[in-house]
N, C-alpha and C positions, 0 to 999 in steps of 0.2 A: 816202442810199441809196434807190435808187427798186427794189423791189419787184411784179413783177408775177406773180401766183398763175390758173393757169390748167389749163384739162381737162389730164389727164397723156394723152394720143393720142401723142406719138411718145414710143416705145418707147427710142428709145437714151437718150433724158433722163432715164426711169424706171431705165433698168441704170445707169447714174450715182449714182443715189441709192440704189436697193437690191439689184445686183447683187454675187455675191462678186466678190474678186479672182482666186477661180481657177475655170475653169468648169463644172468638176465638181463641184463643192461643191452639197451638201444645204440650202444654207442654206434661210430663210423666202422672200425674193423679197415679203415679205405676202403669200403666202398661205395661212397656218397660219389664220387666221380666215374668211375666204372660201370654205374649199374644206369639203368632207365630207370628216372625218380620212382614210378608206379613200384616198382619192383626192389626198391632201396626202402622204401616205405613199408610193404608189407613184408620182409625181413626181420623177425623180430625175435632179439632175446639169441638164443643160444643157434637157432636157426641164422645169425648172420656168421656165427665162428664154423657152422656146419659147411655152409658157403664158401668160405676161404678156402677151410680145410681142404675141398674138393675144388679151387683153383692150385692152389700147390701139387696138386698130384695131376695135372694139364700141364702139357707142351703149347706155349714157353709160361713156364709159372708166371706168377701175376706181380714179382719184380726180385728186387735183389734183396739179398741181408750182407750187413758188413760183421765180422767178427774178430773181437781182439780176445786174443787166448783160448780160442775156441768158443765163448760167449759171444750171443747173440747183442750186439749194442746199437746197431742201429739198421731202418728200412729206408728203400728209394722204390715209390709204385713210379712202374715201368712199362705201355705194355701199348700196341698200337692206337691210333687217335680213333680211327675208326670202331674200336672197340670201346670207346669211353663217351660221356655225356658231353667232352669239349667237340665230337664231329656234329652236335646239334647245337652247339653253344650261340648265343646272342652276342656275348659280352667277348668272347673269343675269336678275333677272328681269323678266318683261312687266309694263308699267304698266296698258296696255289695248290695245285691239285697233286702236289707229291701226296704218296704214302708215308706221311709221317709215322714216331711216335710220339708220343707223351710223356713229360716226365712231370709227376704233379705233387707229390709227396716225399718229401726226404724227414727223417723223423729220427733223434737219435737219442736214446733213454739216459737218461738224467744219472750226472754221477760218471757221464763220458763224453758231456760235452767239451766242445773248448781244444779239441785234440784230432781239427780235421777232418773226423769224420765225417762231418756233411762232403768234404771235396773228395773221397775215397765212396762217396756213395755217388755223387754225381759221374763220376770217372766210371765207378762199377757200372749202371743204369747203362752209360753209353754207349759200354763195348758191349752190353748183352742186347742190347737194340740193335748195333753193328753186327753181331756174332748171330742174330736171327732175320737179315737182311735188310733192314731199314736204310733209307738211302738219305734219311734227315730224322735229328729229335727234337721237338720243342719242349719247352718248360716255359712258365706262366707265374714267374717269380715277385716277389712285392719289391717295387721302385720305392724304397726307403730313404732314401740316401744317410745322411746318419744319426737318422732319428731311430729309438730302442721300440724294439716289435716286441709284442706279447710272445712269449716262447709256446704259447697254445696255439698262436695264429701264424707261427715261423713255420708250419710245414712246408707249405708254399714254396719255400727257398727265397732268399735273397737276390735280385740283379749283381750285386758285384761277386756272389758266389760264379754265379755259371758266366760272367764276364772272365772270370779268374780260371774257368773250366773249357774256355773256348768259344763259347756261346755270344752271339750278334745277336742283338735287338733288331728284330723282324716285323713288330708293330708294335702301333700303342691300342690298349684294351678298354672296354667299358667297364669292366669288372674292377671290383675295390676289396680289398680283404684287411679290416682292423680298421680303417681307416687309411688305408694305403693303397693307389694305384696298384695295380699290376701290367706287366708287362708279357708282349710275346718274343722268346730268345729263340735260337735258333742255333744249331748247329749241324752242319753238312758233314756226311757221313760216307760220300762216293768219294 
């Protein structure tokens, strides 16, 4: 399997990965972390795929896609802290006052799981926060340990994923996802 993880800039690869099936749906699109809730909220219906559409075609697009065979198989949303809803977050909290990023979403479409991908997306994420100057990335993953998470609520990512990606536990969070802890990881990029 050769794998290649790259900016997410065209838009039809990204509604592949996380558009609904029907295009009035309210779904996320990832951007329930990105946006100011007021503005996550009246987003609605075909109006939030219009939204993406026009972050894909912005410097630095709004994160990675990985692709095996030239299909689009899986996303990592990528993109500074300060541009996302964790720089206001309660449940999150700040290490220090680096410019981090965020890495909050790894999502990989069914029928290609089981093959890595999540660790080729968290790698991809990395060097494109490296490669647009970030001097550190956090991710905000579920402390499972080896209990089975709902694959709806695995975007998140895993603690021993980004332990396995380099990533140091930076703090512990008030936030819960499924029923599960989350954590803040950390990895330095200077």
């Amino acid at each position: 399997m050769t794998v290649e993880v790259r900016p997410a800039s065209v838009f039809e690869d990204v509604r592949t990965l996380l558009g609904p099936k029907s295009p009035g749906a309210n779904v996320c699109w990832c951007l329930s972390y990105r946006l100011p809730s007021k503005l996550n909220h009246e987003l609605r219906g075909p109006a939030r795929g219009e939204y993406v559409a026009d972050l894909c075609h912005r410097q630095p697009p709004p994160g990675v896609l990985a692709y095996e065979g030239g299909e689009p198989v899986g996303w990592a949303a990528v993109a500074p802290r300060s541009d996302t809803s964790f720089a206001r977050s309660r449940r999150i909290p700040y290490v220090d006052d680096l410019p981090v990023w965020s890495l909050w979403c790894v999502r990989v479409r069914p029928g290609h799981r089981r093959k890595g991908l999540s660790h080729a997306l968290i790698s991809g994420a990395v060097e494109f926060a490296r490669a647009h100057g970030a001097p550190a990335i956090e991710a905000y993953p579920l402390d499972s340990g080896d209990a089975k998470v709902d694959m709806t609520m695995a975007y998140a990512g895993l603690r021993k994923n980004f332990e396995r990606a380099g990533f140091a536990h930076a703090a512990d969070t008030t936030s819960v996802l499924a029923g599960h802890p989350r954590v803040l990881m950390r990895l330095d990029l200077r």
